[in-house]
C-alpha positions as CSV (number, residue, x, y, z in Angstrom):
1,X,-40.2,-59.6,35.5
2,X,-41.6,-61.6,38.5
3,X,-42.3,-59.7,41.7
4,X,-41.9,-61.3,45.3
5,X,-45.2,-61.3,46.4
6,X,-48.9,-61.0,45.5
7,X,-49.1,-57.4,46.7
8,X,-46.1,-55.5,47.9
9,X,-46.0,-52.4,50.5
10,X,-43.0,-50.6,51.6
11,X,-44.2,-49.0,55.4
12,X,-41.9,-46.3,55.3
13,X,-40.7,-43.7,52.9
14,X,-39.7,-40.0,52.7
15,X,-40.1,-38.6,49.3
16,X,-41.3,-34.9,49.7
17,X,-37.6,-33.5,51.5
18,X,-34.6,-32.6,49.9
19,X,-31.7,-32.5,52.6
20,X,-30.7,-29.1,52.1
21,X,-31.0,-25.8,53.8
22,X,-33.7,-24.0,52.7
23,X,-32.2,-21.5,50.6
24,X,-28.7,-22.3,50.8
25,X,-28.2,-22.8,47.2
26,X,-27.2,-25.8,45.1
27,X,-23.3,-25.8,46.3
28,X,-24.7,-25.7,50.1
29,X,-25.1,-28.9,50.8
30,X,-27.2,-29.6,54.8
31,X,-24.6,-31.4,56.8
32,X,-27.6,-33.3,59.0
33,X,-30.6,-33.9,60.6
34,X,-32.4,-31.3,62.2
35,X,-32.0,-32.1,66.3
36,X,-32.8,-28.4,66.8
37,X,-35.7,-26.4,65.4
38,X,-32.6,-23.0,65.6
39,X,-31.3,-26.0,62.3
40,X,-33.6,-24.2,60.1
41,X,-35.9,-25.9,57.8
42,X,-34.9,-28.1,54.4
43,X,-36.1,-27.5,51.3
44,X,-38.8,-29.0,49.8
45,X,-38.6,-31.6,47.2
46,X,-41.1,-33.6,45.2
47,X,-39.3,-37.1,44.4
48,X,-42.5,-38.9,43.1
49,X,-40.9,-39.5,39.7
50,X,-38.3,-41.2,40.7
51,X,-40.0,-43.1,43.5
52,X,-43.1,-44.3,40.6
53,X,-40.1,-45.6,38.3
54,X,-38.4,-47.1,40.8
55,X,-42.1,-49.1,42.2
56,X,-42.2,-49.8,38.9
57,X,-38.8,-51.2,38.8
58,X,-39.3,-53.2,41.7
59,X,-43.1,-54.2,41.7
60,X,-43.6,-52.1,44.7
61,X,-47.7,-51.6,44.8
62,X,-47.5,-48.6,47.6
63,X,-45.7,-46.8,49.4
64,X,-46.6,-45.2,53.3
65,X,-45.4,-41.7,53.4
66,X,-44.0,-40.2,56.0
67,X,-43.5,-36.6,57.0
68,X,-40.2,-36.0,59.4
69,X,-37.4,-33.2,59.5
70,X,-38.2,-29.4,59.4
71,X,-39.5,-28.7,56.2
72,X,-41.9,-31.6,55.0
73,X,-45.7,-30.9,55.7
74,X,-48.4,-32.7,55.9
75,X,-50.2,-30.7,53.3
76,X,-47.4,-31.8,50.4
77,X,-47.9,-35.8,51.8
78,X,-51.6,-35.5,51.2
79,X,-51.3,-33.9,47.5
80,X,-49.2,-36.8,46.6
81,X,-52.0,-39.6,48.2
82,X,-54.5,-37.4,46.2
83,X,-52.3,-37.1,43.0
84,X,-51.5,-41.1,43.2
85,X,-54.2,-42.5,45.5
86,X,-53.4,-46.0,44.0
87,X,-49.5,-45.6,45.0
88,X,-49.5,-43.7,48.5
89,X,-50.9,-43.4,51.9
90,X,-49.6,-40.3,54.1
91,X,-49.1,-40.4,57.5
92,X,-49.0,-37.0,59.4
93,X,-47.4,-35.0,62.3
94,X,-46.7,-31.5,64.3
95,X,-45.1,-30.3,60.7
96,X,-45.9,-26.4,60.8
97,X,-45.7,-26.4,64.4
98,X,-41.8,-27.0,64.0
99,X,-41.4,-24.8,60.7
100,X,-42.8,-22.0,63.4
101,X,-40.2,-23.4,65.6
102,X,-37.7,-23.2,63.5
103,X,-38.4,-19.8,62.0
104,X,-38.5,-18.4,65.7
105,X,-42.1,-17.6,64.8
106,X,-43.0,-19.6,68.1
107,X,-41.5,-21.8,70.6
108,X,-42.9,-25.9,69.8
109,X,-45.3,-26.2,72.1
110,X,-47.6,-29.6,73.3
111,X,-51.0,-28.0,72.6
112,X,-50.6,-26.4,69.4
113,X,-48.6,-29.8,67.9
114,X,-52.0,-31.9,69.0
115,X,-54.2,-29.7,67.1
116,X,-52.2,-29.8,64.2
117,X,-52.7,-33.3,64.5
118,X,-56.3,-33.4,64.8
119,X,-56.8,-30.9,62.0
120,X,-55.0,-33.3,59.5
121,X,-56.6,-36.4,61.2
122,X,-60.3,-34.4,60.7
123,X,-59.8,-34.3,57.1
124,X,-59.8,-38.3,56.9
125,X,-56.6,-37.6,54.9
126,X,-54.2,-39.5,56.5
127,X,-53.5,-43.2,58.1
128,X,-51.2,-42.6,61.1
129,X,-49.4,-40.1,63.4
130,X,-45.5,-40.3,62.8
131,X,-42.6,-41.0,62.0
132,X,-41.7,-39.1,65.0
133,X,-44.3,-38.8,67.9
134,X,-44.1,-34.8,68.0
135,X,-41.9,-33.5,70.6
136,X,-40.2,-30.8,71.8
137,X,-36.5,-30.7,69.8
138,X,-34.5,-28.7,71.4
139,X,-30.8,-30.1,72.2
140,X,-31.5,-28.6,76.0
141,X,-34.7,-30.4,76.4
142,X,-34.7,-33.1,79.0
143,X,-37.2,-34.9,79.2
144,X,-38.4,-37.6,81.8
145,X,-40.1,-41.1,81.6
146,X,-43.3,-39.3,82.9
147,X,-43.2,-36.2,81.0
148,X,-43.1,-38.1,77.2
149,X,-46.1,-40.8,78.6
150,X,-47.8,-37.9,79.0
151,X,-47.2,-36.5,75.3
152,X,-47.9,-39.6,74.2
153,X,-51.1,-40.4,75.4
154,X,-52.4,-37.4,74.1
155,X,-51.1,-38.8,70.6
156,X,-52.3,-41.8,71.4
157,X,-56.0,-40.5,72.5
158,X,-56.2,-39.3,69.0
159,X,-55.1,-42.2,66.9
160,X,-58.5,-43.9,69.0
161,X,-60.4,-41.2,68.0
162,X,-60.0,-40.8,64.1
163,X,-59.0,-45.1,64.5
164,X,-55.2,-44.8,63.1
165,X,-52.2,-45.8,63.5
166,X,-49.0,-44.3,65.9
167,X,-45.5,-44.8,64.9
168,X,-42.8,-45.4,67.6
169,X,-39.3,-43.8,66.9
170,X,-37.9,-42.9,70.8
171,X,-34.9,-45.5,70.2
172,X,-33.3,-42.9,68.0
173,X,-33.0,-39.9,71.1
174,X,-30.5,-39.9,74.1
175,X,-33.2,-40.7,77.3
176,X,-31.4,-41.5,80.6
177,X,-34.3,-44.1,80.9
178,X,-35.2,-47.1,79.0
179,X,-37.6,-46.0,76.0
180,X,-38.4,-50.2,75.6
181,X,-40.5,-49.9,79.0
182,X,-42.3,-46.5,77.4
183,X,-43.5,-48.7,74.4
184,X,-44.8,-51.6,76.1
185,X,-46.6,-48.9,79.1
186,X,-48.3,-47.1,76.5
187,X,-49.2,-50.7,74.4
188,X,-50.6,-51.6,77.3
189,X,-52.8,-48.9,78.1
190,X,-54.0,-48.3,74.7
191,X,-54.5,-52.4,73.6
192,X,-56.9,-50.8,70.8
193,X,-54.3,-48.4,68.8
194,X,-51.9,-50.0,66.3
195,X,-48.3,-49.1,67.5
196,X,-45.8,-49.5,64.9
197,X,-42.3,-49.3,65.9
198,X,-40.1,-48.0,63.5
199,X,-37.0,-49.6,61.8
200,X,-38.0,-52.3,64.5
201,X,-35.7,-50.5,66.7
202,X,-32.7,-51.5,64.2
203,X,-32.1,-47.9,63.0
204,X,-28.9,-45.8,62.6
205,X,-26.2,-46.9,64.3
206,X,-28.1,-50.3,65.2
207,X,-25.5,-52.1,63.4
208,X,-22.5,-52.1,66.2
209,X,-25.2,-54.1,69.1
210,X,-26.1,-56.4,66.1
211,X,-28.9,-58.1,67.0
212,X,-29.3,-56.7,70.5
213,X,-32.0,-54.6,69.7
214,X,-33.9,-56.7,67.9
215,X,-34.1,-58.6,70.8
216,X,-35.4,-55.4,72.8
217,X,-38.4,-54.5,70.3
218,X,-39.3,-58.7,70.0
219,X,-39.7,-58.8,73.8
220,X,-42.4,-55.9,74.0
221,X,-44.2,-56.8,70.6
222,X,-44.4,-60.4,72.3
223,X,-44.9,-59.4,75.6
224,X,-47.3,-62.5,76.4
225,X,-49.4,-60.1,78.8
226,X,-50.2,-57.8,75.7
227,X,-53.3,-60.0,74.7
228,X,-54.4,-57.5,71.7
229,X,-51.0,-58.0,69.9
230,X,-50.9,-54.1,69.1
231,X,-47.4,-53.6,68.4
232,X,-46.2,-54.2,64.5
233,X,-42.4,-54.3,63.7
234,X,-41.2,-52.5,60.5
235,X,-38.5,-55.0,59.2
236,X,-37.2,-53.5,56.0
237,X,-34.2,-52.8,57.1
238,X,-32.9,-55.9,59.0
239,X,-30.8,-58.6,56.9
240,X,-32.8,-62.0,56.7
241,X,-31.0,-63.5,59.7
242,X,-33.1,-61.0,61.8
243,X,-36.1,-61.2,60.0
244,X,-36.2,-65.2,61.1
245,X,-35.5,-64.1,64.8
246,X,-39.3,-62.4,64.7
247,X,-41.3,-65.5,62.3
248,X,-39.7,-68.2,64.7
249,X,-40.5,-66.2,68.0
250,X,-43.7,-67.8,69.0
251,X,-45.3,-64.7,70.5
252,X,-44.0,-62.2,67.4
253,X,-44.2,-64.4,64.5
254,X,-45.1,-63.3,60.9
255,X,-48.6,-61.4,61.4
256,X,-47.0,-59.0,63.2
257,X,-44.1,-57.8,60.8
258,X,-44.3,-55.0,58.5
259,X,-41.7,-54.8,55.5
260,X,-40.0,-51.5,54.4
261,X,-37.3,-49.0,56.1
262,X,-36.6,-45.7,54.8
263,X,-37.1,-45.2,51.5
264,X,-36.1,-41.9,50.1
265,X,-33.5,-39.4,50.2
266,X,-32.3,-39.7,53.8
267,X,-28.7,-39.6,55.4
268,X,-27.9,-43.4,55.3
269,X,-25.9,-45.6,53.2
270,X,-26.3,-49.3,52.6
271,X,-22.9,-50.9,52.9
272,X,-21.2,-53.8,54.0
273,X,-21.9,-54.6,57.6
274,X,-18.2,-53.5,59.8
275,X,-19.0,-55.8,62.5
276,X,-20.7,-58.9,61.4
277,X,-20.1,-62.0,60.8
278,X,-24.5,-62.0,61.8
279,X,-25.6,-60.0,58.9
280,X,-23.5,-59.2,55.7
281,X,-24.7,-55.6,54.6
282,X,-26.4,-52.9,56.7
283,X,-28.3,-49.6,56.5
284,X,-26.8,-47.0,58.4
285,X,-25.0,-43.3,58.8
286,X,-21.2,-43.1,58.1
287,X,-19.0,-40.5,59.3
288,X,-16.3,-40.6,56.8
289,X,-19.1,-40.3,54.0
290,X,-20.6,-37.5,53.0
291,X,-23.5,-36.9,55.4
292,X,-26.2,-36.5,53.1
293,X,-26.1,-38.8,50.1
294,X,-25.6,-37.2,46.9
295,X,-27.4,-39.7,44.9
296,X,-30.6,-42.0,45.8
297,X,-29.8,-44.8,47.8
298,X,-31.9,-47.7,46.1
299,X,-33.1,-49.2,49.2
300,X,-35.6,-51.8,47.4
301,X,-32.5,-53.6,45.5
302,X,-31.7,-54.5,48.6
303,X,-34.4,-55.2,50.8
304,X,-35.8,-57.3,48.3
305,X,-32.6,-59.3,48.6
306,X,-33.3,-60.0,52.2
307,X,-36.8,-61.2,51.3
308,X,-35.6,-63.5,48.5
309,X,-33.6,-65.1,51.8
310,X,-36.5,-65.9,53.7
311,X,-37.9,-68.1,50.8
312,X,-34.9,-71.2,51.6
313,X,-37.1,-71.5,55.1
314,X,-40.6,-70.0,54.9
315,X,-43.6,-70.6,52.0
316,X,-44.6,-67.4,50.3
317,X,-47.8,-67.6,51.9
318,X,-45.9,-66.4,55.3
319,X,-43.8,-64.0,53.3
320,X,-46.9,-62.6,51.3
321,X,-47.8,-61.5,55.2
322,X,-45.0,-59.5,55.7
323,X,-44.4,-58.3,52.5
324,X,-48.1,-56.2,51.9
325,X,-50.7,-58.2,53.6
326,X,-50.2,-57.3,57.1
327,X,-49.9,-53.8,56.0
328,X,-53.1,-53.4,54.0
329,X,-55.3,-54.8,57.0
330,X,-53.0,-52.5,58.7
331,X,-53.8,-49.1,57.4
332,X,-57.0,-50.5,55.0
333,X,-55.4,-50.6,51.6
334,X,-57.4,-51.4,48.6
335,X,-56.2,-55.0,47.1
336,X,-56.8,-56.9,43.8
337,X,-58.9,-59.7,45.1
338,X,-60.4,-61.4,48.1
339,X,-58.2,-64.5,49.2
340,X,-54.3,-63.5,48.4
341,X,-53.2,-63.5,52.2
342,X,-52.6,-66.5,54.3
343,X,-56.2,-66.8,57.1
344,X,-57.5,-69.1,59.3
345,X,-54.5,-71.1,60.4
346,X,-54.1,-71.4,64.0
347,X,-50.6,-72.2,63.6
348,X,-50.3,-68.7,62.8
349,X,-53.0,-67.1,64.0
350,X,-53.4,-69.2,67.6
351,X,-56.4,-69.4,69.6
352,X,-58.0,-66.1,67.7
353,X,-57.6,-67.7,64.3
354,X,-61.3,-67.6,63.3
355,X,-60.6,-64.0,63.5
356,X,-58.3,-63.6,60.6
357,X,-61.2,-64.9,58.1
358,X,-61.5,-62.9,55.8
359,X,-57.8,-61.6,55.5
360,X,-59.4,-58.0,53.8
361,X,-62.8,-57.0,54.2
362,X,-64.5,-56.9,51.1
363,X,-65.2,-53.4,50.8
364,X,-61.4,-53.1,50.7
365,X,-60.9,-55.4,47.7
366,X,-61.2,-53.9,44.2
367,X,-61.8,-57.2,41.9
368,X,-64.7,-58.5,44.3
369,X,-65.5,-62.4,43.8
């Protein structure tokens, strides 16, 4: 079966969580996402067969991991990366901090969450901190534009440090401020760390302001002042008609796009869009369906679909980008050969386009020239 590009990278998946209470039993199904550590922890779950067949199914070469609700840990992401080194990379996060937190062990607190983080980062183990910035969860926490800069320029400060990568998930929480002028103060002041924002802002929910905040996450990521171009878009789970917004937008384009969206079992349903007429099918929540999906959602049938879209108006050199190449200069994944991914064209690349050659250093590539 042919795949859709040379080398092929979903960004984003959650395969170690099961989204049921932790002891609850197999008739007590978890009704939602944890917005309070007093929501108790979920039960671990190791979905790597499933996931392998399903990469194999789809000619998906790796997959990012990515720890989230109570109950995932960092520890379990690594084994799997160790397990499958040629499959997965692990990203990591304030995990135990919030099982404590949960458990009533401890209340979350800033300091002990930033040395979780730079135990795991010490260990060389892991590419990224995410999918959620850690943060203080508690449904009476109210935080202000100040307070969560400073949070995450201690995040931040790390990612320099051990030279990874920090994902960028605030759309998803109820500020009273606008989260879009966090992302671009903090790409600003750290033009060196690799922001990724997640579900390029198109995440639950996303579907009813169609392509509104699209719009939102293209204007930072371009923002023509940002001269290091730090800030990557994951685009896995936005129909094609989106996806062409980003490529055409001269100060976005395709270098900047990373493909994947949620892969895993988490509380969303891909179904037909209830608002188009700009995009057909959507990824998100439903209220009159159960809230936790009782089967796995196969989120690569689809996204694929999307991609296959993009071929009527791009070449598959520009799609090859956005499909694995941007993500294995990204987070420095090991590729078949030198010379797969589109370089040196300053169409593409602009004035810095002497820059992109090589694509992948060679001590990256495993079939040298």
């Amino acid at each position: 079966m042919p795949h859709e590009g040379r080398f092929i990278v979903d960004t984003h998946g959650h395969i170690t969580t099961l989204y049921r209470k932790k002891g609850g039993g197999e008739t007590k199904v978890w009704n939602g996402l944890p917005s309070d550590p007093r929501d108790g922890e979920v039960e671990y779950f190791d979905n790597s067969p499933l996931t392998l067949y399903d990469m194999e199914r789809y000619g998906i070469d790796m997959l990012i991991l990515k720890p989230s609700v109570v109950g995932t840990t960092n520890e379990k992401q690594a084994e799997l990366v160790e397990r499958y080194p040629n499959k997965f990379r692990a990203y990591c996060a304030d995990q135990m901090t919030k099982i404590k937190a949960a458990r009533g062990e401890s209340k979350w607190s800033l300091e002990a969450a930033a040395q979780e983080v730079e135990d795991a980062l010490k260990t060389g183990k892991y590419v990224g901190i995410g999918e959620f910035v850690p943060r203080d969860w508690r449904r009476e926490k109210i935080y202000s534009f100040e307070e969560r800069l400073e949070e995450y320029r201690v995040f931040m400060e790390l990612a320099r440090k051990y030279n990874v990568v920090v994902d960028f998930h605030e759309f998803a929480w109820n500020y009273e401020w606008d989260v879009w002028k966090l992302l671009l103060r903090i790409a600003s002041e750290y033009p060196d760390v690799p922001i990724v924002v997640c579900h390029g802002g198109h995440s639950i929910g996303a579907y009813i302001r169609k392509e509104d905040y699209i719009r939102r996450a293209l204007e930072v990521a371009g923002f023509p002042l940002l001269r290091e171009s730090n800030v990557f878009l994951e685009v896995g789970t936005w129909p094609a008609e989106y996806m062409k917004i980003a490529i055409d937008d001269p100060n976005v384009g395709p270098t900047r796009l990373l493909w994947g969206g949620d892969y895993g079992h988490v509380p969303q349903y891909i179904v037909s869009c209830p608002v188009g007429p700009e995009s057909s099918i959507c990824a998100t929540a439903m209220k009159k369906f159960p809230a936790i999906p009782s089967y796995q959602i196969d989120w690569w049938g689809w996204q694929l679909h999307q991609i296959r879209k993009l071929k009527d108006w791009y070449p598959q050199d520009i799609i090859n980008l956005i499909l694995g190449g941007n993500a294995a200069k990204l987070y420095k994944l090991p590729v078949p050969y030198e010379r797969m991914f589109l370089d040196g064209r300053p169409d593409v690349y602009g004035v810095d386009w002497e820059k992109s050659i090589p694509f992948i250093p060679k001590n990256l590539v495993i079939n040298p020239d």
